[in-house]
C-alpha positions as a Markdown table, in Angstrom:
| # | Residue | x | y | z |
|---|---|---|---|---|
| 1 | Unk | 150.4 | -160.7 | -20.9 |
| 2 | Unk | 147.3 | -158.9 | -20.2 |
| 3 | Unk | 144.5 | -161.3 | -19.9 |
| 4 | Unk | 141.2 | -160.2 | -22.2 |
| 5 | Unk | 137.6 | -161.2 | -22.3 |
| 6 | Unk | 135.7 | -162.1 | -25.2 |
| 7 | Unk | 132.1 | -161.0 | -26.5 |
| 8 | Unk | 130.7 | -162.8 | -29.4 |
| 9 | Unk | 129.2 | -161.3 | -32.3 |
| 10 | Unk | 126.6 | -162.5 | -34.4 |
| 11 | Unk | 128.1 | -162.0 | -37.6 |
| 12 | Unk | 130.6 | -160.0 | -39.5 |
| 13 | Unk | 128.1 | -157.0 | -40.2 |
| 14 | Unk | 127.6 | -156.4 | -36.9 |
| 15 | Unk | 131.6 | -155.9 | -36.3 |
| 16 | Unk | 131.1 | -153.6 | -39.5 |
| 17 | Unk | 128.5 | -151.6 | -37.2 |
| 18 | Unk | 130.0 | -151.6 | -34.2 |
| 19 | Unk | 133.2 | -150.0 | -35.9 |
| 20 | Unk | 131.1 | -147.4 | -37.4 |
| 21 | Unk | 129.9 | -146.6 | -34.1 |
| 22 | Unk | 133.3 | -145.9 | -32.7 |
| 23 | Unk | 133.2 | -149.1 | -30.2 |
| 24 | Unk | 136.2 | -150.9 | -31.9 |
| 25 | Unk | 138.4 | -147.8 | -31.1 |
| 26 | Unk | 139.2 | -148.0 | -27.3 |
| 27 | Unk | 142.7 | -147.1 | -27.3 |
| 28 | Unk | 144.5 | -148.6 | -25.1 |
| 29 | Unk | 142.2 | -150.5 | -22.9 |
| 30 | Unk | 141.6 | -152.5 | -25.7 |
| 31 | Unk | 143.5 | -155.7 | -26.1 |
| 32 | Unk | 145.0 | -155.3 | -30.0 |
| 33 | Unk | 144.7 | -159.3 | -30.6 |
| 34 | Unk | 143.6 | -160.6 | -34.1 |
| 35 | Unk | 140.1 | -161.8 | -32.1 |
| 36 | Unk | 138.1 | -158.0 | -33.3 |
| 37 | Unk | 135.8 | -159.5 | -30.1 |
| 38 | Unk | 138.5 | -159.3 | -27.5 |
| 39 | Unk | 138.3 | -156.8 | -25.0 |
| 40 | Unk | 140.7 | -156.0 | -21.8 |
| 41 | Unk | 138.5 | -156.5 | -18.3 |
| 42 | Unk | 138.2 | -152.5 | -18.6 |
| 43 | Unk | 135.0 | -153.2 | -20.8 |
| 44 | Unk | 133.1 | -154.8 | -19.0 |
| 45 | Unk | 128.8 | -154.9 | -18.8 |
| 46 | Unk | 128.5 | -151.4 | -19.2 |
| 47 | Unk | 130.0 | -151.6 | -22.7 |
| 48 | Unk | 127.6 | -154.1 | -23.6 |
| 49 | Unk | 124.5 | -152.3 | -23.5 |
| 50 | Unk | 126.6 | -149.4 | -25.0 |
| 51 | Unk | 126.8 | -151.3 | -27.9 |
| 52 | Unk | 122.8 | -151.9 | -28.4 |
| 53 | Unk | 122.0 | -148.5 | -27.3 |
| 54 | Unk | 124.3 | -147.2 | -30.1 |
| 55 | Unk | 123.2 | -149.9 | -32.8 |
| 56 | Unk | 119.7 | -148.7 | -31.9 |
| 57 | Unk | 120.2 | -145.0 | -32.6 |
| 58 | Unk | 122.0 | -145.7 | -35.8 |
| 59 | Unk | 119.5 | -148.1 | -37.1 |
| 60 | Unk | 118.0 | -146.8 | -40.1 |
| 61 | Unk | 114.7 | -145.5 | -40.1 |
| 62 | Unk | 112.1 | -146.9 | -42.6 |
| 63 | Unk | 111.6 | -145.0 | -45.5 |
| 64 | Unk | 108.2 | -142.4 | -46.3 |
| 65 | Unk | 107.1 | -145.7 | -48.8 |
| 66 | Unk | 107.1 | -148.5 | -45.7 |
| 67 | Unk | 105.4 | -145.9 | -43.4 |
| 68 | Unk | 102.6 | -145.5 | -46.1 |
| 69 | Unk | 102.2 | -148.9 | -46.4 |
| 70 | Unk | 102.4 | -150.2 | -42.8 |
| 71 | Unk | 99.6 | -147.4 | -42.2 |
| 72 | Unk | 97.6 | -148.8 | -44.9 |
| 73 | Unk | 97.8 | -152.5 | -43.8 |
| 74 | Unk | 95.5 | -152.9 | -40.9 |
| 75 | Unk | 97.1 | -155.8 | -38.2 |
| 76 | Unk | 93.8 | -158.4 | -39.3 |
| 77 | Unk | 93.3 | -161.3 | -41.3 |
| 78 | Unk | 92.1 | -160.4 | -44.9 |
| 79 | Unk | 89.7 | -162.6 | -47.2 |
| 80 | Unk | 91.2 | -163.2 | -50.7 |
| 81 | Unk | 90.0 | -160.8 | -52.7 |
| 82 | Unk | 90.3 | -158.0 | -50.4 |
| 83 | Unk | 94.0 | -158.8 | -49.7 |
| 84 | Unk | 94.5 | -158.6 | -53.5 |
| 85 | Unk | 92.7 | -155.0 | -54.2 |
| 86 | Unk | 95.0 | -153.5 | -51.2 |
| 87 | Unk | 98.0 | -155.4 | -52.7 |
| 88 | Unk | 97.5 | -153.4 | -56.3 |
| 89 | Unk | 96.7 | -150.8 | -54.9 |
| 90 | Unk | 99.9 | -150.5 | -52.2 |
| 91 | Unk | 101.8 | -151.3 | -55.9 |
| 92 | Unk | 104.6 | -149.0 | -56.7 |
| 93 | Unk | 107.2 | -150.3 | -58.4 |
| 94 | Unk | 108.6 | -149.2 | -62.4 |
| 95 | Unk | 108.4 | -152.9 | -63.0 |
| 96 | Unk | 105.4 | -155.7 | -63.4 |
| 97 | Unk | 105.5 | -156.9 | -60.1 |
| 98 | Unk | 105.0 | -160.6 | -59.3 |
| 99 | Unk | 101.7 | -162.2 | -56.8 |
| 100 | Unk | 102.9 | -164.6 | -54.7 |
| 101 | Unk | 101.3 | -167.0 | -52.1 |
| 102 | Unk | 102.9 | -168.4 | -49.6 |
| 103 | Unk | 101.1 | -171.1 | -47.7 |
| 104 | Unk | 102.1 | -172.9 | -44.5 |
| 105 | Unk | 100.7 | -176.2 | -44.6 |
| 106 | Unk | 100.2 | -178.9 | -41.4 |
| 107 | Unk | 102.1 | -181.6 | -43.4 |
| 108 | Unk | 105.9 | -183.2 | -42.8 |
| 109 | Unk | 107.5 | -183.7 | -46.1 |
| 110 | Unk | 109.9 | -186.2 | -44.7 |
| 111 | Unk | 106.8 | -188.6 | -44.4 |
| 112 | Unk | 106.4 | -189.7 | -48.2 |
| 113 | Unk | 102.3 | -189.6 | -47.7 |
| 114 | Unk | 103.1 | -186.1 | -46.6 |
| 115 | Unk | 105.5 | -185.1 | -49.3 |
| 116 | Unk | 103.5 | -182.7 | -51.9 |
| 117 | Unk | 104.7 | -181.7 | -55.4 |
| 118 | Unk | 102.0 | -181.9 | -58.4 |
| 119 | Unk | 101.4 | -179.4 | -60.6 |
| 120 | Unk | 99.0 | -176.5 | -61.4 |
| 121 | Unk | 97.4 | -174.5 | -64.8 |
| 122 | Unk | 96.9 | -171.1 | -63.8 |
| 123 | Unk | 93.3 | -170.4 | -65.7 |
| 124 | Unk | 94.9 | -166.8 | -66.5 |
| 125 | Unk | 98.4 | -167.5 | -67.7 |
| 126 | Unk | 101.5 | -166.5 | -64.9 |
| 127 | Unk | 102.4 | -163.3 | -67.2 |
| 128 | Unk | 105.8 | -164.6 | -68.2 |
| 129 | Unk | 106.5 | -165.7 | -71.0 |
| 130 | Unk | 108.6 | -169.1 | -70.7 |
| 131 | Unk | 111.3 | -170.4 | -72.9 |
| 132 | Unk | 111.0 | -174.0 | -73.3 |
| 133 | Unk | 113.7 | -176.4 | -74.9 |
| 134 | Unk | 112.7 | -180.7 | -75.4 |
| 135 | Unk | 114.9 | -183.3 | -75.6 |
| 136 | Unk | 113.6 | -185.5 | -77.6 |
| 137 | Unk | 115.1 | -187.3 | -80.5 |
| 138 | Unk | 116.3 | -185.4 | -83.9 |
| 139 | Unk | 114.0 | -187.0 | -86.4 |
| 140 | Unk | 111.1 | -185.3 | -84.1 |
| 141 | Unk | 112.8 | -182.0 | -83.6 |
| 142 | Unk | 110.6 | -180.4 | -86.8 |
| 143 | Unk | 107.4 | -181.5 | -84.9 |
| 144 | Unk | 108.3 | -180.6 | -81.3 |
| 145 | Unk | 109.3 | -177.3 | -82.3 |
| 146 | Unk | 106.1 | -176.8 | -84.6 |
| 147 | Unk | 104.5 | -178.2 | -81.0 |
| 148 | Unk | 105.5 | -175.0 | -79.4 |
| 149 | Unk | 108.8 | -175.8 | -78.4 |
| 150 | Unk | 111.8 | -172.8 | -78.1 |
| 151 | Unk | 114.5 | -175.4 | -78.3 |
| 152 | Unk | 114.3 | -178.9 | -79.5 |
| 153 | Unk | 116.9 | -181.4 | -80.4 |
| 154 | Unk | 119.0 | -184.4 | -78.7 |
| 155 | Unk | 123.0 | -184.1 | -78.6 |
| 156 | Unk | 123.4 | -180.5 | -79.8 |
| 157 | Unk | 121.3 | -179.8 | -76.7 |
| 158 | Unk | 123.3 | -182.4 | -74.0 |
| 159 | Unk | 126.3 | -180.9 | -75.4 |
| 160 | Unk | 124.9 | -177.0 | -74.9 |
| 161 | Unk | 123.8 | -178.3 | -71.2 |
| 162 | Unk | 127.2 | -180.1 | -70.3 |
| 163 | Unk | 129.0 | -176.5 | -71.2 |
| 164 | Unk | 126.7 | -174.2 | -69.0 |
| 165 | Unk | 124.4 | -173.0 | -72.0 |
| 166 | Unk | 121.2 | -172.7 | -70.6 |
| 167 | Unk | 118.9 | -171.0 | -72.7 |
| 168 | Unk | 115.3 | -172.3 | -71.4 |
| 169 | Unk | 113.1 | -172.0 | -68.1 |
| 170 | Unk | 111.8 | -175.5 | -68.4 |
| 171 | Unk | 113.1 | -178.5 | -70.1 |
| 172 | Unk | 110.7 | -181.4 | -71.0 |
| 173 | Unk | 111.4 | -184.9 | -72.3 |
| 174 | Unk | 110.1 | -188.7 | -72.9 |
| 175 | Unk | 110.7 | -191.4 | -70.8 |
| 176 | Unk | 113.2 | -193.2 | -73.0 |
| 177 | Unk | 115.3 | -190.1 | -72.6 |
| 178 | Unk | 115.6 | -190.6 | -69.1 |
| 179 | Unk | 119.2 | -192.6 | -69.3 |
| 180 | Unk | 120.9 | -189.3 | -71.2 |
| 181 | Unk | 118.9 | -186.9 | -68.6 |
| 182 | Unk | 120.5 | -188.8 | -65.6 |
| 183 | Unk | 123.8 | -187.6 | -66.7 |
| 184 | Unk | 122.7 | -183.9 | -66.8 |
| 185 | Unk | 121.7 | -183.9 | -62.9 |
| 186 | Unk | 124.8 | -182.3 | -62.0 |
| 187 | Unk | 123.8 | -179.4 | -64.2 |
| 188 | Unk | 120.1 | -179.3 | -64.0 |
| 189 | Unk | 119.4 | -180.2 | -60.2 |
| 190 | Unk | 121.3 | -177.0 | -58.4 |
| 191 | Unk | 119.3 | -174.7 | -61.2 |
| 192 | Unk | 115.7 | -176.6 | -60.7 |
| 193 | Unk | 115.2 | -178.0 | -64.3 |
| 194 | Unk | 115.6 | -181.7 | -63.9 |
| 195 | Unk | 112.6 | -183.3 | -65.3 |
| 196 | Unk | 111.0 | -185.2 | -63.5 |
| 197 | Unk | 107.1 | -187.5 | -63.7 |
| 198 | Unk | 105.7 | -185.4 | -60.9 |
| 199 | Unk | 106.3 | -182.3 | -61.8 |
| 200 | Unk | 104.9 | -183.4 | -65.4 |
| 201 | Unk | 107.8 | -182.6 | -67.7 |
| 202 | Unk | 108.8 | -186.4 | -68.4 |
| 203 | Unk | 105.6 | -186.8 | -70.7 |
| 204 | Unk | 104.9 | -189.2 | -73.4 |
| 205 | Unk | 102.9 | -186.1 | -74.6 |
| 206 | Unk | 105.0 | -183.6 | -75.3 |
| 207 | Unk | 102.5 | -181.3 | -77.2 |
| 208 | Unk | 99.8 | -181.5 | -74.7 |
| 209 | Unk | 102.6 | -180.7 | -72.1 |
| 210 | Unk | 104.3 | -178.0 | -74.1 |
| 211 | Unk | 100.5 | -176.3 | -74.1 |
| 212 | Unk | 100.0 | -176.6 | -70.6 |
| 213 | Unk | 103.4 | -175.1 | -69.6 |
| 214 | Unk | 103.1 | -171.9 | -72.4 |
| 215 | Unk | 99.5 | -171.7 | -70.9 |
| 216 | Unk | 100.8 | -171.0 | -67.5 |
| 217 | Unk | 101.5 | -174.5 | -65.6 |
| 218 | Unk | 103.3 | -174.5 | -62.8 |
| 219 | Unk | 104.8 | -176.9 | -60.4 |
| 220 | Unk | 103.8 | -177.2 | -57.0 |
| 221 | Unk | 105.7 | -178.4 | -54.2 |
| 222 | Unk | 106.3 | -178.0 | -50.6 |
| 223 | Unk | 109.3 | -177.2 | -49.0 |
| 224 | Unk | 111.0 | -179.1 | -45.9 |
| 225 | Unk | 108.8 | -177.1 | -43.8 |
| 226 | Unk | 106.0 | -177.2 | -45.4 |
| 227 | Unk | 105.3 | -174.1 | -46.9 |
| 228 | Unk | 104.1 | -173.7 | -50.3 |
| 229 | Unk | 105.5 | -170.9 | -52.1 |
| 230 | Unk | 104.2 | -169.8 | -55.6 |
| 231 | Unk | 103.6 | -166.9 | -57.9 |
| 232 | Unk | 100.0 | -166.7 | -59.0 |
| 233 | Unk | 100.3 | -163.3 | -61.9 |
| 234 | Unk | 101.3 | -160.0 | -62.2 |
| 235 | Unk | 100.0 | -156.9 | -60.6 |
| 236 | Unk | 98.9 | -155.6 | -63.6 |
| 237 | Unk | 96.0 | -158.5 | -63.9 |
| 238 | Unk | 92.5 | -157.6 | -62.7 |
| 239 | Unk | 91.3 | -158.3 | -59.5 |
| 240 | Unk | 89.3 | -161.4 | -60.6 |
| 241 | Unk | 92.3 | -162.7 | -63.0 |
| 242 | Unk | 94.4 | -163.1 | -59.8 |
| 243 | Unk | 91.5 | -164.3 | -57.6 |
| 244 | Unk | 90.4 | -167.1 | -60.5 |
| 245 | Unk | 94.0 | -167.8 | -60.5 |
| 246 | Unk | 94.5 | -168.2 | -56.8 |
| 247 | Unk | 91.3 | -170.3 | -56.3 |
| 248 | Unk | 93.4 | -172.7 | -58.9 |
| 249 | Unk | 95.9 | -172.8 | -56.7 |
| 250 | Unk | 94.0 | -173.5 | -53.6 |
| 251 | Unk | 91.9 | -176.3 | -55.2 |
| 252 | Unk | 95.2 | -178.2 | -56.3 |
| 253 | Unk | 96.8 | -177.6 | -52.6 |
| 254 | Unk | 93.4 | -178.9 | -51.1 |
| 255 | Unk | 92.9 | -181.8 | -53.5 |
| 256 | Unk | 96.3 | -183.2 | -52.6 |
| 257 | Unk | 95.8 | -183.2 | -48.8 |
| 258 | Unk | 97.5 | -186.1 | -47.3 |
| 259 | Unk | 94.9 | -189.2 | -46.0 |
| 260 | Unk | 96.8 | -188.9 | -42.6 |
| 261 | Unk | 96.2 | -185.2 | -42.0 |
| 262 | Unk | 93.3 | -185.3 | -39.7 |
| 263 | Unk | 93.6 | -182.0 | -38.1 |
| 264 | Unk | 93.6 | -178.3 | -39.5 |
| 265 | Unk | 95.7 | -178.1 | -42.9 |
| 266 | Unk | 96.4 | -174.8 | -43.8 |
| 267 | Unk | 98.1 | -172.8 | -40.8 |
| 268 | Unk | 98.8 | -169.4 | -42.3 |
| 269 | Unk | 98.7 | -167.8 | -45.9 |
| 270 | Unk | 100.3 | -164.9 | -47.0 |
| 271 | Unk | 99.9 | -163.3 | -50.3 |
| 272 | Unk | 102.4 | -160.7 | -51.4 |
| 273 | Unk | 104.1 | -158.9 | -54.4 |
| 274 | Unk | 107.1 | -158.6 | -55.2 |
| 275 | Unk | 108.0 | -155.3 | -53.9 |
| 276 | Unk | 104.9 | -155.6 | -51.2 |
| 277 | Unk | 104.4 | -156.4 | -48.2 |
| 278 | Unk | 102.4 | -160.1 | -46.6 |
| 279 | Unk | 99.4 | -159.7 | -46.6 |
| 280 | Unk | 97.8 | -162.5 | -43.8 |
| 281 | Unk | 94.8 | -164.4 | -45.3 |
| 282 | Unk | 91.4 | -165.2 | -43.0 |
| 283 | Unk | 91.9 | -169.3 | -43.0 |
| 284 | Unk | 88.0 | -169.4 | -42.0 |
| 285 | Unk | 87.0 | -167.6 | -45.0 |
| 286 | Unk | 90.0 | -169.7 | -47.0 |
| 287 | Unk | 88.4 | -173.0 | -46.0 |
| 288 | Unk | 84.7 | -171.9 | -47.1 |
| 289 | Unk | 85.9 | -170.1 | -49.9 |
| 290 | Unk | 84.8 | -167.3 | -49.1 |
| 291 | Unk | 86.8 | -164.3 | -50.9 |
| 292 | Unk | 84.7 | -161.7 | -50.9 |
């Protein structure tokens, strides 16, 4: 049996490439085994840098709308405010795009002092309007709903949960629900909507709590690396909407900084749209607020 030599490949696309380039089709110097890697000691190196040298030419080139923008994006730190004028303005998209900042913060979330998820009110609203449903008991249905509540009720809305039918963005209850909400983590945790006390959706408040959240409140929370990532409007907001809006955000980050961090918190910032690209934020400007 003719002995062969294997090359790994990353993934599965890259055989897909590599066939489409023509390398896969070696006739008979190539060993036809069910391991696609598997070539006879015929390829050897040179076929190697064959393979990136043909990848390279058939990479696709970026289109006239990432050229524009990466000539428009200077390689520099930008303060706040400046960062959000080039984002609108670099805006293209037939849709409302989204603002998003994503912060990478000097804090180990497996510590429990280092672990941060709280909430934030967005001053100008998110732009989206949210569905909420409460579970709350059915004698207070009437009163929840008139609250501001999409969908209120108790065992109509387990039952619509246990089948799949998920018609909310956030779901709110009172502590003495917590014993039926338990049973709904199977559901609920893999799609984000288990209530919970810090995020602030187990409330013995539920009007107060239904304001906040059609107001724009948002939850918080870092994830196992530390990086905070969170919408902060629409595109279509003025400039000082998004930057009242973002200053919310960094208060709430900077009010929650761990006792124990006792060297620089914030180690990057981006801000970006949906269909834009980062944007990196000055941290000396960040830290003395300076956005303008």
């Amino acid at each position: 049996m003719q002995r062969t030599r294997s090359y790994a490949f990353g993934t599965t696309a890259a055989l897909f490439m590599l066939a489409s380039v023509g390398i896969l089709c070696l006739g008979s110097s190539y060993d036809r085994t069910p391991n696609l890697g598997s070539f006879s000691p015929s390829v050897r190196s040179g076929t190697r840098s064959s393979v990136l040298s043909s990848l390279a030419t058939h990479a696709r080139k970026p289109s006239r709308r990432v050229r524009e923008i990466r000539e428009k994006v200077e390689k520099r730190p930008y303060k706040g405010l400046e960062a959000i004028q080039l984002l609108k303005q670099l805006s293209s998209a037939k849709f409302p795009e989204t603002m998003e900042l994503h912060a990478n913060l000097n804090i180990d979330p497996r510590k429990a002092t280092q672990n941060l998820r709280t909430t934030v009110v967005l001053p100008k609203g998110t732009g989206k309007e949210v569905k909420v449903a409460a579970l709350c008991k059915d004698e207070d249905a009437k009163d929840v709903k008139a609250a501001g509540a999409d969908i209120a009720g108790f065992q109509d809305l387990i039952d619509d949960i246990n089948k799949g039918e998920i018609n909310f963005d956030r779901l709110i209850t009172t502590p003495d629900m917590m014993p039926q909400i338990a049973r709904l983590g199977r559901v609920l945790g893999p799609k984000g909507l288990m209530p919970s006390i810090k995020s602030g959706t187990v409330t013995t408040d539920l009007g107060s709590t239904l304001k906040e959240i059609k107001a724009g409140r948002l939850e918080l929370r870092a994830d196992k690396k530390g990086v905070v990532h969170i919408p902060f409007g629409k595109v279509k907001f003025s400039e000082q909407d998004l930057l009242e809006n973002f200053r919310a955000i960094q208060d709430v980050i900077d009010a929650n900084k761990p006792s124990d961090i006792k060297k620089q918190y914030w180690k990057s910032a981006y801000v970006t749209s949906t269909m834009g690209p980062g944007i990196q934020l000055d941290l000396q400007a960040l830290n003395a607020k300076d956005y303008e």
